[in-house]
C-alpha distance (Angstrom), angle and dihedral (degrees) to the residues before:
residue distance angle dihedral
X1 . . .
X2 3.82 . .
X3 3.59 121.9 .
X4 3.18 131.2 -123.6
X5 4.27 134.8 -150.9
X6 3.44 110.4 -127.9
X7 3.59 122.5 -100.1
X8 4.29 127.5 -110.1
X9 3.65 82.3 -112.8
X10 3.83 88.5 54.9
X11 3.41 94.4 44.1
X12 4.15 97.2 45.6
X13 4.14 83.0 51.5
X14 3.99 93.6 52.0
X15 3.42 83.3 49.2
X16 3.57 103.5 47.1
X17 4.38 91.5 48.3
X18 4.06 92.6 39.9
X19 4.39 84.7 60.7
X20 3.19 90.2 48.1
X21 3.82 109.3 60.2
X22 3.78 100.7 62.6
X23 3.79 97.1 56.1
X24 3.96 83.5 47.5
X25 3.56 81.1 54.6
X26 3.77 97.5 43.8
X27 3.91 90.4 54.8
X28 3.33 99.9 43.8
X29 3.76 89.7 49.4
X30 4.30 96.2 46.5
X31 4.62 76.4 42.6
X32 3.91 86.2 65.4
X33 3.49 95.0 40.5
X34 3.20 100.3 54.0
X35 3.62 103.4 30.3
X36 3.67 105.6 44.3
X37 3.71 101.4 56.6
X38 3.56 84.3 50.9
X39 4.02 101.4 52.8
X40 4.06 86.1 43.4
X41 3.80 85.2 60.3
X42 4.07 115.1 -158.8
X43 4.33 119.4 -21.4
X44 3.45 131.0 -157.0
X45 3.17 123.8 -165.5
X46 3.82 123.1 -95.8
X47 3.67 126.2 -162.9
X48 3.96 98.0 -169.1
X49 4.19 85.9 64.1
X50 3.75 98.8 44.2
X51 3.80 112.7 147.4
X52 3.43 99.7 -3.5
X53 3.99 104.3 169.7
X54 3.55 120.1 -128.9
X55 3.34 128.6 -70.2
X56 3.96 92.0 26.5
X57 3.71 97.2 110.3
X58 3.77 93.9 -47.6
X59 3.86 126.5 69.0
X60 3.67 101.6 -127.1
X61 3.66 103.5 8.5
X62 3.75 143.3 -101.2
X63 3.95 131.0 -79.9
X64 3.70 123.9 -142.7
X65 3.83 98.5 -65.1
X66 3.60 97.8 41.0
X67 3.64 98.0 -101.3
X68 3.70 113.6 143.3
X69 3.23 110.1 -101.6
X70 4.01 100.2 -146.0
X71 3.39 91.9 56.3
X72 3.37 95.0 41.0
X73 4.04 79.5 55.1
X74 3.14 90.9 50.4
X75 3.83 101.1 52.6
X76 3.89 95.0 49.3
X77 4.05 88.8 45.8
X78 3.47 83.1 60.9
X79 3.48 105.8 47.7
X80 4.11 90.2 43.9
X81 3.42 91.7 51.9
X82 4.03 83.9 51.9
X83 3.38 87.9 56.0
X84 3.84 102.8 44.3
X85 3.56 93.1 50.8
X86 4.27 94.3 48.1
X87 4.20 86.0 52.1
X88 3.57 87.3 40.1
X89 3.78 97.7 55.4
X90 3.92 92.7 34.5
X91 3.70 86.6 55.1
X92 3.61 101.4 50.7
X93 4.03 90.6 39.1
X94 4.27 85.9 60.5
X95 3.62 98.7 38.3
X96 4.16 93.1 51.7
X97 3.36 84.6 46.8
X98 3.65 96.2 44.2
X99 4.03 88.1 44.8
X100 4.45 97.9 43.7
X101 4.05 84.0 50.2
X102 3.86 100.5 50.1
X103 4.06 92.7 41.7
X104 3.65 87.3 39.9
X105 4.00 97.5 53.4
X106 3.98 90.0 31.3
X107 4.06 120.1 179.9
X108 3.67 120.5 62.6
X109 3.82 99.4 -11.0
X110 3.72 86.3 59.7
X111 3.63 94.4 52.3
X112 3.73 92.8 50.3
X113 3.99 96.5 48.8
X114 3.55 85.5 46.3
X115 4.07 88.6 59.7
X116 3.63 95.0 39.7
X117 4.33 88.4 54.2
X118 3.63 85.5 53.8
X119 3.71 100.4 41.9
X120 4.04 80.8 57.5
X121 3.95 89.1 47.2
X122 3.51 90.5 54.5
X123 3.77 93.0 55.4
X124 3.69 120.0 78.9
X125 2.90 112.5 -104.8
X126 4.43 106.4 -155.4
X127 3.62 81.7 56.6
X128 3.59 98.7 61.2
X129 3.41 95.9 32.9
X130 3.99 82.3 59.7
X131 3.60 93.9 50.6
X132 3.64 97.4 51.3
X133 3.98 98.8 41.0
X134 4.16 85.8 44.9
X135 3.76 82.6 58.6
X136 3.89 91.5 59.9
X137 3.61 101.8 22.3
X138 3.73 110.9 -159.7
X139 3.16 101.4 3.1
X140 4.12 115.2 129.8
X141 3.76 89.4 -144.8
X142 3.50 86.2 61.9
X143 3.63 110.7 62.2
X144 3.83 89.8 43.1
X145 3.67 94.0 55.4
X146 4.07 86.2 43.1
X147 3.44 88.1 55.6
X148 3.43 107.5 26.8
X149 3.88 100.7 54.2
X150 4.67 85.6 48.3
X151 3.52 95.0 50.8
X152 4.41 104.9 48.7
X153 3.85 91.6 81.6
X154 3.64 92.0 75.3
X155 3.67 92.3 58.0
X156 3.35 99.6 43.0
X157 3.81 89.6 53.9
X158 3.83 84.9 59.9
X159 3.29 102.7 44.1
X160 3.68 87.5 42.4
X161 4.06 88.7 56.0
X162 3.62 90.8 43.2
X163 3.79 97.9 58.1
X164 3.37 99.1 49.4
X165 3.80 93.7 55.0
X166 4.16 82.8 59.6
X167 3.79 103.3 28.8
X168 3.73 84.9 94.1
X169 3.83 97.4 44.8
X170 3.97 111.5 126.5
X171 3.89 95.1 -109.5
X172 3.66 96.3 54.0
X173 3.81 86.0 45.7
X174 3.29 91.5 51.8
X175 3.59 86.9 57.3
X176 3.45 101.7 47.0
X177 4.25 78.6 57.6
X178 3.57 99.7 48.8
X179 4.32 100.1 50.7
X180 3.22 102.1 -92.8
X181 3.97 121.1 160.4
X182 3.54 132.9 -113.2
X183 4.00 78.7 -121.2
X184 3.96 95.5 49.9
X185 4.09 95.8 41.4
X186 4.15 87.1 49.2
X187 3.70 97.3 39.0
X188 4.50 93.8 45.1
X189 3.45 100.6 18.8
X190 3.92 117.7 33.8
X191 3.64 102.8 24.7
X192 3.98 88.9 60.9
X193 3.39 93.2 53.4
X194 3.67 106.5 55.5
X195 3.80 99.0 31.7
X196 3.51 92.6 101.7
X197 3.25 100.7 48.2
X198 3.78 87.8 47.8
X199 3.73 91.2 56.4
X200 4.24 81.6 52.4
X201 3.23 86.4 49.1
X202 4.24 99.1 49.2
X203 4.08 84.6 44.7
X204 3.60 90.0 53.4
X205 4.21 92.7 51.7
X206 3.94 94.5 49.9
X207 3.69 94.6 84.1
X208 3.74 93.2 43.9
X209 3.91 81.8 48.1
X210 4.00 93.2 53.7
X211 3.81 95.1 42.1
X212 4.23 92.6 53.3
X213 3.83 93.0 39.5
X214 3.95 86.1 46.3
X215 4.35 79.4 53.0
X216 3.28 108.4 43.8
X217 3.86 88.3 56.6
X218 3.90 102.1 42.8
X219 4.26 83.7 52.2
X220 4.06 85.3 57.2
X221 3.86 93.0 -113.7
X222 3.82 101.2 98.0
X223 3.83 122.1 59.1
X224 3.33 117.5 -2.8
X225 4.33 111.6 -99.8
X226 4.02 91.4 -109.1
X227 4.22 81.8 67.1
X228 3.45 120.2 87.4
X229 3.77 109.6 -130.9
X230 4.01 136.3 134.1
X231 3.71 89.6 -97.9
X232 4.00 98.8 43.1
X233 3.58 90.7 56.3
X234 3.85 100.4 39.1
X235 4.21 91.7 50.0
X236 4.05 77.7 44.9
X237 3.73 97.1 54.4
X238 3.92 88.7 53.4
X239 4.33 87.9 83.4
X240 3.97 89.5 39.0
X241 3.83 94.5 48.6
X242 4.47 86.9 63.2
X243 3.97 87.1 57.9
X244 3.53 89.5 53.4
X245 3.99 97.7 -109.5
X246 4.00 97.4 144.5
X247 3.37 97.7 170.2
X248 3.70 94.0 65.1
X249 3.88 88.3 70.4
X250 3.53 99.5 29.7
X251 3.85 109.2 60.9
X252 3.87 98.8 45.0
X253 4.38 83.7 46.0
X254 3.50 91.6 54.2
X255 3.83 87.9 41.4
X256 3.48 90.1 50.5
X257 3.72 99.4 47.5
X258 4.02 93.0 48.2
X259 3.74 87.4 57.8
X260 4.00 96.4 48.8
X261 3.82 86.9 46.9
X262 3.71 97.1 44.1
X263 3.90 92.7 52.9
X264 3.91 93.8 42.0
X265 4.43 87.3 50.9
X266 4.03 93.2 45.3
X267 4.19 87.3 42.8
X268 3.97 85.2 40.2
X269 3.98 83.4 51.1
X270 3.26 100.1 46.6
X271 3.71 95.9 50.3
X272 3.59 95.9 52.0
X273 3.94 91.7 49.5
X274 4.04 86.8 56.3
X275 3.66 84.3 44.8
X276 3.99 110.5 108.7
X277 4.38 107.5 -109.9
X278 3.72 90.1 -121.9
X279 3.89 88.3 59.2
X280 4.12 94.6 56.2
X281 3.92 111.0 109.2
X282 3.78 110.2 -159.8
């Protein structure tokens, strides 16, 4: 039997069903998060039922005050995904600003923003974000200006990159001719341009977003222990994993891992759909 190469019709079908299947993940993830806490209706916390595995009266188990431990999941899932997106969209709002501005003005000023993002690339970034939600422990507004105001230099550096490819297109030329303002060219011109890239961009910083939130609280300096979030009830799990209770790690690690990996294939999608055709490798 001969083989044959797949078709562009093929190939434009693969396509269409592999971009697909992490937003169908994304929803049904944000479904449960939402949902279940809300079908499960209020817990308290009982003793008598304490690390119950699962399957014993409960579907995934209980942690060490008898709270169920899925919808305990569930509700810190929900809240770091609240989280990820806020530094997410902060981020990407400051670094397209950051970006338009420096293109816009050009010369020296661009040079110097330019050294000041990588000055803040160099840094590490956990560490800071430690410092400044240690400052303000447990305090929501904390980790997302930890992580918001570490993570903007990798959007402006796109943006940045971006603009300059079109700064010398005809219509922003023909802008530059007619009057227009710095204002006016950034505003119509520029910010059209890169916004889709930016959204690649604010996609692509979710998972990063999840992952340092999910840090921050499992090293005690995020939310405080009595909040449900990813990293509460991971740095929990570390006393309930010595008594054998598995489960208490395992369900919010795998819960945590599907969310990093949905957000980095929906931000992997949506870069290669912005990608040009000729660039595809198949």
């Amino acid at each position: 039997m001969t083989a044959t190469l797949p078709t562009a019709a093929h190939r434009s079908r693969v396509r269409e069903l592999a971009g697909h299947w992490p937003w169908l993940l994304l929803a049904s993830i944000a479904l449960v998060a939402v949902i279940w806490p809300i079908a499960a209706g209020e817990q308290s916390a009982d003793f008598a039922r304490a690390l119950l595995p699962p399957g014993n009266g409960t579907l995934l188990g209980t942690d060490h005050s008898g709270y169920d431990i899925g919808v305990r999941t569930a509700e810190g899932l929900r809240i770091s995904l609240v989280i990820a997106l806020a530094c997410a969209v902060i981020s990407t709002v400051i670094g397209l600003t950051v970006g338009i501005v420096s293109v816009s003005v050009g010369g020296w000023f661009d040079a110097l923003v330019m050294r000041v993002v990588d000055g803040i690339n160099a840094m590490p970034h956990l560490v800071i974000g430690v410092v400044i939600a240690a400052l303000w422990r447990g305090e929501p507004v904390a980790i997302i200006a930890s992580i918001a105001l570490t993570h903007w230099p990798a959007v402006a550096r796109v943006v940045r990159a971006e603009l300059l490819d079109n700064q010398n297109a005809g219509w922003i030329e023909s802008a530059r001719l007619a009057g227009a303002s710095r204002w006016f060219i950034g505003t119509r011109h520029l910010l059209p341009a890169v916004i889709g890239q930016a959204l690649v961009a604010m996609t692509m910083l979710l998972p990063h977003a999840v992952w340092h939130e999910t840090t921050l609280s499992f090293l005690g300096v995020g939310l405080s222990p009595d909040e449900a979030s990813l990293g509460t009830l991971l740095g929990q799990a570390r006393g309930d994993v010595l008594t054998g209770a598995w489960w208490a790690l395992a369900v919010p690690g795998v819960a945590l891992i599907l969310a990093a990996l949905s957000f980095s294939a929906a931000g992997y999608a949506l870069k290669r759909r912005s990608a040009p055709e000729s660039e595809e490798v198949w």
